[in-house]
ZADO-1210 file (C-alpha; in nm, 4 decimals, padded with zeros to 6 digits):
<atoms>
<atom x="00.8389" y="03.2616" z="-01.8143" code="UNK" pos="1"/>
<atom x="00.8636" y="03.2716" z="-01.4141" code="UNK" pos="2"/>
<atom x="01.1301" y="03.4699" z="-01.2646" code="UNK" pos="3"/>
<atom x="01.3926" y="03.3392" z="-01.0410" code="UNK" pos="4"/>
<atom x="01.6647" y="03.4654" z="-00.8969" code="UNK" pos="5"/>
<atom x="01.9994" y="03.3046" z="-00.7418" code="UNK" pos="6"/>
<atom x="02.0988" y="03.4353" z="-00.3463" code="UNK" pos="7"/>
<atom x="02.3177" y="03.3228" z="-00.0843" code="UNK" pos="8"/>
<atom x="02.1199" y="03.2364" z="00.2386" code="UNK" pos="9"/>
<atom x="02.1780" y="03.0673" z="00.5429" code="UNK" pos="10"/>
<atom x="02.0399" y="02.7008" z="00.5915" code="UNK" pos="11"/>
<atom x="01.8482" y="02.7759" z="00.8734" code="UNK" pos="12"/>
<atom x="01.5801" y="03.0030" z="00.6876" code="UNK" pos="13"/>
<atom x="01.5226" y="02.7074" z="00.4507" code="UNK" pos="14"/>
<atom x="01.2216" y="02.4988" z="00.5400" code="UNK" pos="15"/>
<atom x="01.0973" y="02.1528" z="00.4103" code="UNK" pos="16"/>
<atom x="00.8141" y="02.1491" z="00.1604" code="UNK" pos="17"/>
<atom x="00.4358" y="02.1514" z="00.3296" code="UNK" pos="18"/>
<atom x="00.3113" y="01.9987" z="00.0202" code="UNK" pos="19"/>
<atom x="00.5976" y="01.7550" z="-00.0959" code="UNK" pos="20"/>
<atom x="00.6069" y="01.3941" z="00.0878" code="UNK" pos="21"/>
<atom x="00.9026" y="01.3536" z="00.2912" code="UNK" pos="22"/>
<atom x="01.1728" y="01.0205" z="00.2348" code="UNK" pos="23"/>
<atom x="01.4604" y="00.8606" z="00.3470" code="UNK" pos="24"/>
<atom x="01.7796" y="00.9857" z="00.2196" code="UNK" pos="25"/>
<atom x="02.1180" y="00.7703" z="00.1378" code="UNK" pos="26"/>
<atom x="02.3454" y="00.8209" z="00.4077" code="UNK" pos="27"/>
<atom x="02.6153" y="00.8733" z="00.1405" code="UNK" pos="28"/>
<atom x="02.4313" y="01.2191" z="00.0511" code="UNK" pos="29"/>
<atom x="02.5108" y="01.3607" z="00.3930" code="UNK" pos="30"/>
<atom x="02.8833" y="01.2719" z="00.3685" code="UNK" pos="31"/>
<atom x="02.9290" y="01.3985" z="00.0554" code="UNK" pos="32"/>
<atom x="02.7886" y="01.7363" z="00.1226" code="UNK" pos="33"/>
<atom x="03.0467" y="01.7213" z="00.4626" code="UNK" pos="34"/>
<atom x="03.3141" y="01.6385" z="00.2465" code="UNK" pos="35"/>
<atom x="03.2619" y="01.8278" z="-00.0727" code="UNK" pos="36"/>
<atom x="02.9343" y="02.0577" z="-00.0022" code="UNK" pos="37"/>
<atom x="02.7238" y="02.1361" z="-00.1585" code="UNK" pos="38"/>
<atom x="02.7550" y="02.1265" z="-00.5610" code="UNK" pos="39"/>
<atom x="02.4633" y="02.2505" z="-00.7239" code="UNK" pos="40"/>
<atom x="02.1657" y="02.5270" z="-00.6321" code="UNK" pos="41"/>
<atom x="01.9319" y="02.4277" z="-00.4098" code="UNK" pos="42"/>
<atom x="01.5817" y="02.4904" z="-00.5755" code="UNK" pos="43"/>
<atom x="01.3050" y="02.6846" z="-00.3606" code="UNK" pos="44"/>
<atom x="01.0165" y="02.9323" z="-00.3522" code="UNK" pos="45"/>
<atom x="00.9234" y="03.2306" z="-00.1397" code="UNK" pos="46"/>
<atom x="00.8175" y="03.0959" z="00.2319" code="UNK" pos="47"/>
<atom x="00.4578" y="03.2110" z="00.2245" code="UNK" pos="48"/>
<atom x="00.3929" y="03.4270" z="00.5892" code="UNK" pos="49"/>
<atom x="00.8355" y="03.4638" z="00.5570" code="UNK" pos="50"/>
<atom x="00.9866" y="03.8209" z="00.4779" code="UNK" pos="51"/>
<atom x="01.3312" y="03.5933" z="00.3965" code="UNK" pos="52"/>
<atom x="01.2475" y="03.2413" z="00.4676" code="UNK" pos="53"/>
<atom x="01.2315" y="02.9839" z="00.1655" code="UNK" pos="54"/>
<atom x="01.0124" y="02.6386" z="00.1575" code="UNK" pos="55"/>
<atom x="01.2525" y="02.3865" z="-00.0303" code="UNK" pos="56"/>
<atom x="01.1467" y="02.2373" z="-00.3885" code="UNK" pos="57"/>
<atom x="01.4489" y="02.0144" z="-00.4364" code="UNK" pos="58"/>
<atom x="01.7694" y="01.9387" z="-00.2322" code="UNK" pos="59"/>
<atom x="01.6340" y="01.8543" z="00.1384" code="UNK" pos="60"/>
<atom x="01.8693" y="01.6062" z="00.1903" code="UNK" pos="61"/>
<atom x="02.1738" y="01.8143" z="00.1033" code="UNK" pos="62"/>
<atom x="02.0173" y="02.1062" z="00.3689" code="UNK" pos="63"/>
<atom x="01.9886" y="01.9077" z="00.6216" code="UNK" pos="64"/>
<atom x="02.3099" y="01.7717" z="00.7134" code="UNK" pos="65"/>
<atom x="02.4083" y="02.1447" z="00.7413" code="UNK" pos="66"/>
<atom x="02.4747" y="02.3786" z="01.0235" code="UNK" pos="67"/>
<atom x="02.2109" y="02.6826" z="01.0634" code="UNK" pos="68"/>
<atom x="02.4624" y="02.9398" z="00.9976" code="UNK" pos="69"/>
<atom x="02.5911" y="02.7888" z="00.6316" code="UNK" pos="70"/>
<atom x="02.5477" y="02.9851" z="00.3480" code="UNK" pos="71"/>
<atom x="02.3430" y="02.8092" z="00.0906" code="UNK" pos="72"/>
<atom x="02.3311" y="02.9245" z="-00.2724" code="UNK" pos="73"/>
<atom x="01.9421" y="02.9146" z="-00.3651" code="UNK" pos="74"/>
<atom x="01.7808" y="02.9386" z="-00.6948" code="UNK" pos="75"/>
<atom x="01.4496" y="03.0964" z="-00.6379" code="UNK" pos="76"/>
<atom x="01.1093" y="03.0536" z="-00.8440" code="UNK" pos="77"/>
<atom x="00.8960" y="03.3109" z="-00.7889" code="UNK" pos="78"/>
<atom x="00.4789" y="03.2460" z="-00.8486" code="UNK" pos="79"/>
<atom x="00.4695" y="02.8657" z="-00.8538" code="UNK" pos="80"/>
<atom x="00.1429" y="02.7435" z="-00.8005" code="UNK" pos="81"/>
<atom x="00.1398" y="02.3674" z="-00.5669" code="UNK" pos="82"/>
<atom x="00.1410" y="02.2034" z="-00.8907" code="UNK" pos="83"/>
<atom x="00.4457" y="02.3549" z="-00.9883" code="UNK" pos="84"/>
<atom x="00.6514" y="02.3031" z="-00.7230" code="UNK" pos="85"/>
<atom x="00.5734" y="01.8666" z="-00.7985" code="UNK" pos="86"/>
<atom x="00.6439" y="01.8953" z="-01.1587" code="UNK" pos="87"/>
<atom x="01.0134" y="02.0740" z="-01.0600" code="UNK" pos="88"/>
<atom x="01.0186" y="01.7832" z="-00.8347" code="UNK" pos="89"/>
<atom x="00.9518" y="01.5214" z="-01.0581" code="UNK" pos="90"/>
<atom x="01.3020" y="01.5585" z="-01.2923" code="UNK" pos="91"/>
<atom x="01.4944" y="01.4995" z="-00.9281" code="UNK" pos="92"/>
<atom x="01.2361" y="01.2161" z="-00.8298" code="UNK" pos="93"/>
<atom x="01.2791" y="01.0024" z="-01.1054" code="UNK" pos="94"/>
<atom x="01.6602" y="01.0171" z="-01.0905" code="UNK" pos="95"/>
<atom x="01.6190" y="00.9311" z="-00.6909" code="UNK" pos="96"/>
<atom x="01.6097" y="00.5246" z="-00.6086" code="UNK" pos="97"/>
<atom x="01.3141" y="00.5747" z="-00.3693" code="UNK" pos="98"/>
<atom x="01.0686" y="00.2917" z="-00.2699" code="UNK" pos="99"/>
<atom x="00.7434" y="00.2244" z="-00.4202" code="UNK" pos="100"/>
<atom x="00.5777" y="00.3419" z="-00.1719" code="UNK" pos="101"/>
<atom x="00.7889" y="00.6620" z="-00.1361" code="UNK" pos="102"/>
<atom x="00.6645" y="00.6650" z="-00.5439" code="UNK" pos="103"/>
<atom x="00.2932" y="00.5868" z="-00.4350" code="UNK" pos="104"/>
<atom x="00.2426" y="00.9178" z="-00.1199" code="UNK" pos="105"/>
<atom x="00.4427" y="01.1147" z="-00.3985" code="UNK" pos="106"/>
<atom x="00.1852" y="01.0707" z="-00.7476" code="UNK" pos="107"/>
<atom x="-00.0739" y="01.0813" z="-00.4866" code="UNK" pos="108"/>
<atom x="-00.0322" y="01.4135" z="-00.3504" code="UNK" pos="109"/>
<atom x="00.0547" y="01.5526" z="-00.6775" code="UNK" pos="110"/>
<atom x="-00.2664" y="01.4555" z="-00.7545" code="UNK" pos="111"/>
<atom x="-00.4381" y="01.6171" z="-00.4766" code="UNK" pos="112"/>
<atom x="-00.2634" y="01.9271" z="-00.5566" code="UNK" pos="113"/>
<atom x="-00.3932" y="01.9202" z="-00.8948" code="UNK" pos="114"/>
<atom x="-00.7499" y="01.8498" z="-00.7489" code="UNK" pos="115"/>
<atom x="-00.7299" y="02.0914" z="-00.5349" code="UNK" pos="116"/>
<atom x="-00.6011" y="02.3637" z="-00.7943" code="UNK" pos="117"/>
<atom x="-00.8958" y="02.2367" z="-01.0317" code="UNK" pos="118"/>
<atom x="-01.1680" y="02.2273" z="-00.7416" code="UNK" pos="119"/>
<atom x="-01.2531" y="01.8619" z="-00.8573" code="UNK" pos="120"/>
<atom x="-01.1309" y="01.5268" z="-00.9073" code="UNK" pos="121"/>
<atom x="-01.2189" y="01.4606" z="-01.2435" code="UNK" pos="122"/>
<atom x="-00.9159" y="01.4426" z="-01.4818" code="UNK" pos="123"/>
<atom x="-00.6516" y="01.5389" z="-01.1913" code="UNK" pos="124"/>
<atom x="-00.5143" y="01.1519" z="-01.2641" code="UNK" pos="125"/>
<atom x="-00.4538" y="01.1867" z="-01.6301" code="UNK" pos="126"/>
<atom x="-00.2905" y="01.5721" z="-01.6002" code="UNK" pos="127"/>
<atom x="-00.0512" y="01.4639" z="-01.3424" code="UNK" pos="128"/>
<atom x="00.0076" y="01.1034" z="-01.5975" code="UNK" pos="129"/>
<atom x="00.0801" y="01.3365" z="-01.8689" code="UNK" pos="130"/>
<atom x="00.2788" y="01.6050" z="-01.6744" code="UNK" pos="131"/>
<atom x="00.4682" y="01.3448" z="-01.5211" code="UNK" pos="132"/>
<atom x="00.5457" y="01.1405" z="-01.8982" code="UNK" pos="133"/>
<atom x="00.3906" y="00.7750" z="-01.7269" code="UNK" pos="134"/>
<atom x="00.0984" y="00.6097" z="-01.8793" code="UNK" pos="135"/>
<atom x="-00.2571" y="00.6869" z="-01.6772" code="UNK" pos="136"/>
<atom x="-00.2197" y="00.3124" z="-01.5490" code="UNK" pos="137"/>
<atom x="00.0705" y="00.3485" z="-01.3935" code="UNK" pos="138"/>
<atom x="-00.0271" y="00.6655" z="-01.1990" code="UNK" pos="139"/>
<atom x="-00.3766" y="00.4327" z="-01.1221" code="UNK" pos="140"/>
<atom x="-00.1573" y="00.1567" z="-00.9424" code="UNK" pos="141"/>
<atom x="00.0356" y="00.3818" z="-00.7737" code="UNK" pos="142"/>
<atom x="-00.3009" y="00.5393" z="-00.6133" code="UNK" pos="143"/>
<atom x="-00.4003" y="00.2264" z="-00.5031" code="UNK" pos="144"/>
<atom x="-00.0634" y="00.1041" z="-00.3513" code="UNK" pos="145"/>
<atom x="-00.0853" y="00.4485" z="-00.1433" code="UNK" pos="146"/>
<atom x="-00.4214" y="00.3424" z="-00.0373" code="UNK" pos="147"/>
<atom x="-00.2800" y="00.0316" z="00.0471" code="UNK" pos="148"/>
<atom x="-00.0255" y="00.1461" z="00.2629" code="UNK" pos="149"/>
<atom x="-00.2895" y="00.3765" z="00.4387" code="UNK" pos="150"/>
<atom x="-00.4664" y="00.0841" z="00.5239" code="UNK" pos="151"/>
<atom x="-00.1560" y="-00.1014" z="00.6374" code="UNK" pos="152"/>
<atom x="-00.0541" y="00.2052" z="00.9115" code="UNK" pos="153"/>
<atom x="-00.4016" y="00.2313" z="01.0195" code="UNK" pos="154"/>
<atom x="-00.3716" y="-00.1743" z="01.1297" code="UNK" pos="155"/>
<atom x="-00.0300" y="-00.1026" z="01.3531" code="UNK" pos="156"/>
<atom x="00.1396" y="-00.3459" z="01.1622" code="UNK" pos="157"/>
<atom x="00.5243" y="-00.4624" z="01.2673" code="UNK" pos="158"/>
<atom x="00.7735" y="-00.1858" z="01.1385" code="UNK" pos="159"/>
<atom x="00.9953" y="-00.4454" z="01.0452" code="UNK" pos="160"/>
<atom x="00.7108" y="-00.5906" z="00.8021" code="UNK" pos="161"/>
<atom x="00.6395" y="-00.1760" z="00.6784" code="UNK" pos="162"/>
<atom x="01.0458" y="-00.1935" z="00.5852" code="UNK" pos="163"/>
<atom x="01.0010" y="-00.4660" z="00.3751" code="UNK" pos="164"/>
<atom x="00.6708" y="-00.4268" z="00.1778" code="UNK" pos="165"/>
<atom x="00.7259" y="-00.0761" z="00.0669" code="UNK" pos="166"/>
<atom x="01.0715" y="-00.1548" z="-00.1188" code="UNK" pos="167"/>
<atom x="00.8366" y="-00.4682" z="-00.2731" code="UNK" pos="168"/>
<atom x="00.7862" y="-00.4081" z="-00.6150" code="UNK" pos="169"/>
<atom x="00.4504" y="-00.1697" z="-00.7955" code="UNK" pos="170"/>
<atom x="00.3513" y="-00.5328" z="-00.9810" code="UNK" pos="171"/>
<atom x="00.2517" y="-00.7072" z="-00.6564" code="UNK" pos="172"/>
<atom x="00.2029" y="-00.4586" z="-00.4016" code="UNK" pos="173"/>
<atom x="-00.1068" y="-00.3423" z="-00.7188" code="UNK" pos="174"/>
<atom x="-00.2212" y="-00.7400" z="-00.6390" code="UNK" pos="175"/>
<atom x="-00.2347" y="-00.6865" z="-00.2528" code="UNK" pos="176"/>
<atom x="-00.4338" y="-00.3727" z="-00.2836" code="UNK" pos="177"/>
<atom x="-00.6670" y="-00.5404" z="-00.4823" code="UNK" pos="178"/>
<atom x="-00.7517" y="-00.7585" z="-00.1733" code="UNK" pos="179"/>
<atom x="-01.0961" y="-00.6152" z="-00.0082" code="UNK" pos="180"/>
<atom x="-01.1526" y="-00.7909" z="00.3078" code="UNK" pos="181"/>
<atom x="-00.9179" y="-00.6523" z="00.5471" code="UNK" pos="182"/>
<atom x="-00.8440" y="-00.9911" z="00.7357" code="UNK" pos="183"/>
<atom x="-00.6946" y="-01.1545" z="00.4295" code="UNK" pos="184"/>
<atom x="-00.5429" y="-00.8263" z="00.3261" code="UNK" pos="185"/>
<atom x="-00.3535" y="-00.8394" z="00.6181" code="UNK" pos="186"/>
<atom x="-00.2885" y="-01.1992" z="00.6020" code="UNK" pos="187"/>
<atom x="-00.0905" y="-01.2052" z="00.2553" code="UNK" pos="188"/>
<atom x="00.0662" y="-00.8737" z="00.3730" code="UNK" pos="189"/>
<atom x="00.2549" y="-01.0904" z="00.6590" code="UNK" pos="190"/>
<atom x="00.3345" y="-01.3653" z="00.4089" code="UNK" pos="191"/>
<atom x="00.5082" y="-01.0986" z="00.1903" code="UNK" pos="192"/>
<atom x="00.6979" y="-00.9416" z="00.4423" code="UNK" pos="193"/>
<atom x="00.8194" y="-01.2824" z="00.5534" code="UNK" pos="194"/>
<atom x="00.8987" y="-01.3863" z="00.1947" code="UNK" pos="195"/>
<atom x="00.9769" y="-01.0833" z="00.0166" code="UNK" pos="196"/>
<atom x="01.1304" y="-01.3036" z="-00.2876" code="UNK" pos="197"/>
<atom x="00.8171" y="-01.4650" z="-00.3839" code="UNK" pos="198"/>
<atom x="00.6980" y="-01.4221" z="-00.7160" code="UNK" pos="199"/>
<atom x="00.3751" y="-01.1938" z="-00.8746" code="UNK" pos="200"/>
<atom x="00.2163" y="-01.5914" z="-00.9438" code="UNK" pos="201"/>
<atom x="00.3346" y="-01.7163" z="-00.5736" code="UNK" pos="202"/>
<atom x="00.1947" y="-01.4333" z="-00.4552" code="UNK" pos="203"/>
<atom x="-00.1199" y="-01.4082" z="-00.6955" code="UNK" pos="204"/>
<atom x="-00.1554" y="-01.8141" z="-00.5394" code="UNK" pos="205"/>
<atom x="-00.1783" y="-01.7276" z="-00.1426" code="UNK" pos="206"/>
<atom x="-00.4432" y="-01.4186" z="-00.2407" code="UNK" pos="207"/>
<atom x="-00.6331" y="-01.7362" z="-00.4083" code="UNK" pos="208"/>
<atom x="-00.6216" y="-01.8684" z="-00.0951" code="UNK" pos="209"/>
<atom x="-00.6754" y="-01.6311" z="00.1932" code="UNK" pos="210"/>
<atom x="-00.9681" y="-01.5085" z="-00.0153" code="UNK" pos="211"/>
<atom x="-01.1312" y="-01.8181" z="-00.0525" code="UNK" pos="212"/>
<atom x="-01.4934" y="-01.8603" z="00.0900" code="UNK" pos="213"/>
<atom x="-01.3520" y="-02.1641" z="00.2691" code="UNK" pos="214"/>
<atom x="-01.0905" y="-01.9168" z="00.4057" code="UNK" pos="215"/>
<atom x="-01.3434" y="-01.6814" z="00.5002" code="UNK" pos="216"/>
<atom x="-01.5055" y="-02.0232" z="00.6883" code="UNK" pos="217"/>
<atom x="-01.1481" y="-02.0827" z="00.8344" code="UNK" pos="218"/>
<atom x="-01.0725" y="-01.7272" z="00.9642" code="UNK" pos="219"/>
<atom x="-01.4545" y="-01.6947" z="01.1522" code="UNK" pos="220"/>
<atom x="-01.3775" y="-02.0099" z="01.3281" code="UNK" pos="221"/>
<atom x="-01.0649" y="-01.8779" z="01.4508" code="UNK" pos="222"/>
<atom x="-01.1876" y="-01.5771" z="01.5639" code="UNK" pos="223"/>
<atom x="-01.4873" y="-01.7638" z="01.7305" code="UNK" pos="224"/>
<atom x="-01.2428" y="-01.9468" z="01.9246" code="UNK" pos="225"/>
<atom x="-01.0367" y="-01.6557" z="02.0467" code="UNK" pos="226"/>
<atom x="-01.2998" y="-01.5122" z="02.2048" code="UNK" pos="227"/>
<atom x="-01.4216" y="-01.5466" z="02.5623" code="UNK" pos="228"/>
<atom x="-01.7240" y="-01.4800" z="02.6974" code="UNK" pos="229"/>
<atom x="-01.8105" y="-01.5346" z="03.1074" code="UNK" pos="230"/>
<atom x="-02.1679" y="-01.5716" z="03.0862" code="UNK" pos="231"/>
<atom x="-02.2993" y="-01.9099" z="02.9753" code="UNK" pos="232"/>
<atom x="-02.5928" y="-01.7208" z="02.7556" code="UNK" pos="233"/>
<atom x="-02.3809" y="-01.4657" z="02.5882" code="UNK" pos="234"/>
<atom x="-02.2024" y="-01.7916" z="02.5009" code="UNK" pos="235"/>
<atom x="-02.4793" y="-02.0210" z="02.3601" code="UNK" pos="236"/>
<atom x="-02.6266" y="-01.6794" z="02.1762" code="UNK" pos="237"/>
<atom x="-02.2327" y="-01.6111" z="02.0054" code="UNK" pos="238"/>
<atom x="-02.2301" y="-01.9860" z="01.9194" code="UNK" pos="239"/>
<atom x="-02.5740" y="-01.9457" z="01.6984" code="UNK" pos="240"/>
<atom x="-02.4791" y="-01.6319" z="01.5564" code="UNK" pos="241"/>
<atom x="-02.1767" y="-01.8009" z="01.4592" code="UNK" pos="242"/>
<atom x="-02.3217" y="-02.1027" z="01.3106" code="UNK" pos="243"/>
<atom x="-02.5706" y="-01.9113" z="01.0952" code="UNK" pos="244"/>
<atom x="-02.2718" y="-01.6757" z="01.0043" code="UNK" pos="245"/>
<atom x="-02.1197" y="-02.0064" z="00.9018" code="UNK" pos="246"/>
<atom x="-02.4674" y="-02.1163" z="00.7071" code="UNK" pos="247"/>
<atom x="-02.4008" y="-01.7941" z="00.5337" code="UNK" pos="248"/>
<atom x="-02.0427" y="-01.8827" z="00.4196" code="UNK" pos="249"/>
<atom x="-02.0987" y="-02.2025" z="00.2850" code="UNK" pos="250"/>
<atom x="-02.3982" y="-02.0663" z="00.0822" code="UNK" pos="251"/>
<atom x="-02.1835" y="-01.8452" z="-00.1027" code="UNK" pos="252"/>
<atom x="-01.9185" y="-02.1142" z="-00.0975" code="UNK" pos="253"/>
<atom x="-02.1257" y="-02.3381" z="-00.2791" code="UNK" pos="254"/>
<atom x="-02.2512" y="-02.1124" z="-00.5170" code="UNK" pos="255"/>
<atom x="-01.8927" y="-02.0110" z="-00.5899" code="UNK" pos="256"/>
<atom x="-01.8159" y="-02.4329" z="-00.6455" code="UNK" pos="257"/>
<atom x="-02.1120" y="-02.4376" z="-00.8619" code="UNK" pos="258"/>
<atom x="-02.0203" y="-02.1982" z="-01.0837" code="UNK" pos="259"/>
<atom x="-01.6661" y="-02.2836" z="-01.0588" code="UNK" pos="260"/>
<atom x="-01.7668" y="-02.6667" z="-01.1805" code="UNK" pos="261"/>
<atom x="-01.9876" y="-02.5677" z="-01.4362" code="UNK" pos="262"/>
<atom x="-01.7457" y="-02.3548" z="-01.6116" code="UNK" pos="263"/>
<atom x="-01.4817" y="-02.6694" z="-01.5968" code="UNK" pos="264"/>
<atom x="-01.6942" y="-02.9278" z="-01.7477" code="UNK" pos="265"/>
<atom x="-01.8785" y="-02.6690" z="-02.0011" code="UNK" pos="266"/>
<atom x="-01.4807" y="-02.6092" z="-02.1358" code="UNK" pos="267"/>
<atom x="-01.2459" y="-02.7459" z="-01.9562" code="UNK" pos="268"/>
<atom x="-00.9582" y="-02.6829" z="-02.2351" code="UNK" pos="269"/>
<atom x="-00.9989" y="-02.3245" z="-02.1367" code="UNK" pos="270"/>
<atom x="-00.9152" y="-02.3672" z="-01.8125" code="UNK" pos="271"/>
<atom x="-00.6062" y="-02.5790" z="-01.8630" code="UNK" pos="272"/>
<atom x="-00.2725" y="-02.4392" z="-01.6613" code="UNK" pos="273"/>
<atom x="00.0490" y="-02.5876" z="-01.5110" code="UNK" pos="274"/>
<atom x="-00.1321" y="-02.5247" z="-01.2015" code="UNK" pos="275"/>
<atom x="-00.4909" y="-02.6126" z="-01.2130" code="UNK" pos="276"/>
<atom x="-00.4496" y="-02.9632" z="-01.0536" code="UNK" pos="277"/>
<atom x="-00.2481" y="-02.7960" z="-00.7651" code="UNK" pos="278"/>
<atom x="-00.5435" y="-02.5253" z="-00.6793" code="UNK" pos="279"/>
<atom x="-00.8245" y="-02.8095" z="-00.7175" code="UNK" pos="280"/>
<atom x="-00.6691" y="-03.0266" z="-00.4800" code="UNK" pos="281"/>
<atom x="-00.5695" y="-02.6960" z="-00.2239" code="UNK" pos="282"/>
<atom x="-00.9561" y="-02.6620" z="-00.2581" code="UNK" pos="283"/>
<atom x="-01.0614" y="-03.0373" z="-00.1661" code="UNK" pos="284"/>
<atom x="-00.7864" y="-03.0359" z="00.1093" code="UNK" pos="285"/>
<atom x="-00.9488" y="-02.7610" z="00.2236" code="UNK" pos="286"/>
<atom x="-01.3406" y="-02.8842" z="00.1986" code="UNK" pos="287"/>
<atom x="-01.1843" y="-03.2166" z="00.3503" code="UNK" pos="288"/>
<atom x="-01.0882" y="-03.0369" z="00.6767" code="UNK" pos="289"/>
<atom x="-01.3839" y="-02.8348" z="00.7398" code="UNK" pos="290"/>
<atom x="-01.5539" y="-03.1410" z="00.7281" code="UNK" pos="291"/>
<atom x="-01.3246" y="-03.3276" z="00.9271" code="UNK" pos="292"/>
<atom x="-01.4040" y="-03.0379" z="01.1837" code="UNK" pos="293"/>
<atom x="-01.7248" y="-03.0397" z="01.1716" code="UNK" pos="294"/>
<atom x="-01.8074" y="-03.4477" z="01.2377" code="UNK" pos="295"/>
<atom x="-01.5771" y="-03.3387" z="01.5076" code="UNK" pos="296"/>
<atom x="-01.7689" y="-03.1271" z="01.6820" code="UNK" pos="297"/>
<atom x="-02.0939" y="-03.2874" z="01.6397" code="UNK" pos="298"/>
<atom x="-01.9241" y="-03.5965" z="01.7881" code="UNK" pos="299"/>
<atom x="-01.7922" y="-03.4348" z="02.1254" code="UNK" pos="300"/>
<atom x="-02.1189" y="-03.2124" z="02.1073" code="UNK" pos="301"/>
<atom x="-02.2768" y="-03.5873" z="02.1563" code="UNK" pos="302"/>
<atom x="-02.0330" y="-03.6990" z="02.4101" code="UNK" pos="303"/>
<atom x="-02.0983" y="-03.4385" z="02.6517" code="UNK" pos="304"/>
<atom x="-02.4653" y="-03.4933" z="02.6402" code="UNK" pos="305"/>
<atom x="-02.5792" y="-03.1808" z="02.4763" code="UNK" pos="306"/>
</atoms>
């Protein structure tokens, strides 16, 4: 068994984990420990480079709202290893109401700790799944919502849309991850944050959607025409780069329809929903437009003599 020992120290030669991710606190923490202090030991190891310093394992937000010179009883664990230190972490975690994504940075660097312990990757998901009592699945999603959010910082998006999609629950924040192109991605990711009460089949219904080859159509039009170009020849060579980046689309689109219309009429009882008739139309509303565009543009194309 690892030793420990319990001393009284003073706050300011307690230091924040280097390995453990950091989250918000409730507000009501920090009174309490004004009010009543602090009730129970916090947990910590050695400081490693520290003759009396100690990196916390558990109580952070009771520390902090503390005065350098405090005394602080500490319950000491001597010889943890990284991997350690999460599993002492995880009895406090679960009782914590953190947000999914607080959840996702946490199982993920537990299981870089265990990777790193290891030297490789392989099984590091289902130790920390076992250590941790959760199924290997759930661990899995919560990988891939991290990922998600890594994605999401690296795009600048609005804080106020970061506040709401990491309290959004592991079910549909798993569906958004599962979006690949990064335009769409981002696209549903707005539509959340502006209506965070949708449900997982609303939501699983705009994916549909933005991820659509007709979407993908859609979205290179719009970008087409948000760019400017000065020179007349850049201009003509964009515009036939984009129309045989549009050929493109609508060769996958209609392999996609021909596939899609095959499987219908081969058995069309399996494909029978509440919703069926409401994505078929979405799709010929859709086809309608882009052709509606297109006579369009061949007509003023005419017009101006070109």
């Amino acid at each position: 068994m690892k030793e420990r020992k319990f001393y009284w120290v003073e706050a300011k030669k307690l230091r924040p984990s280097s390995i453990l991710p950091r989250h918000e606190h409730d507000p009501k923490l920090s009174d309490s420990v004004k009010k009543d202090g602090i009730q129970q030991p916090i947990i910590v190891r050695p400081l490693p480079g520290s003759e009396d310093g100690y990196e916390i394992i558990d109580g952070l937000g009771r520390v902090e709202p503390l005065s350098g010179d405090k005394k602080v009883l500490v319950d000491v664990r001597y010889d943890l290893k990284d991997v350690d230190v999460f599993k002492i972490s995880e009895a406090t975690f679960k009782r914590s109401d953190r947000t999914t994504y607080g959840k996702a940075r946490f199982y993920n660097s537990w299981v870089d700790a265990v990777t790193k312990e290891t030297g490789s990757e392989r099984g590091a998901q289902k130790r920390v799944a076992e250590e941790a009592n959760r199924s290997e699945v759930e661990v899995s999603q919560y990988l891939s919502i991290n990922r998600l959010f890594e994605r999401l910082l690296s795009h600048n998006i609005p804080e106020a849309n970061f506040t709401v999609l990491k309290n959004q629950a592991v079910n549909k924040l798993y569906a958004l991850a599962k979006v690949e192109d990064e335009s769409a991605m981002l696209e549903v990711a707005a539509k959340m944050a502006e209506t965070p009460e949708m449900t997982v089949e609303e939501l699983k219904d705009i994916i549909e959607e933005h991820t659509s080859p007709l979407r993908a159509v859609e979205r290179l039009l719009e970008e087409e025409g948000e760019k400017e170009v000065e020179r007349e020849s850049s201009k003509i060579d964009q515009l036939k780069n984009a129309a045989q980046d549009l050929e493109g689309a609508l060769d996958r689109a209609r392999e996609a329809l021909t596939v899609f219309t095959s499987k219908i009429v081969g058995n069309p009882s399996g494909f029978l929903s509440p919703d069926i008739f409401k994505r078929v139309r979405r799709m010929l509303n859709a086809l309608k437009k882009i052709e509606e565009e297109a006579y369009r543009i061949v007509g003023s194309g005419k017009k101006s003599g070109h």
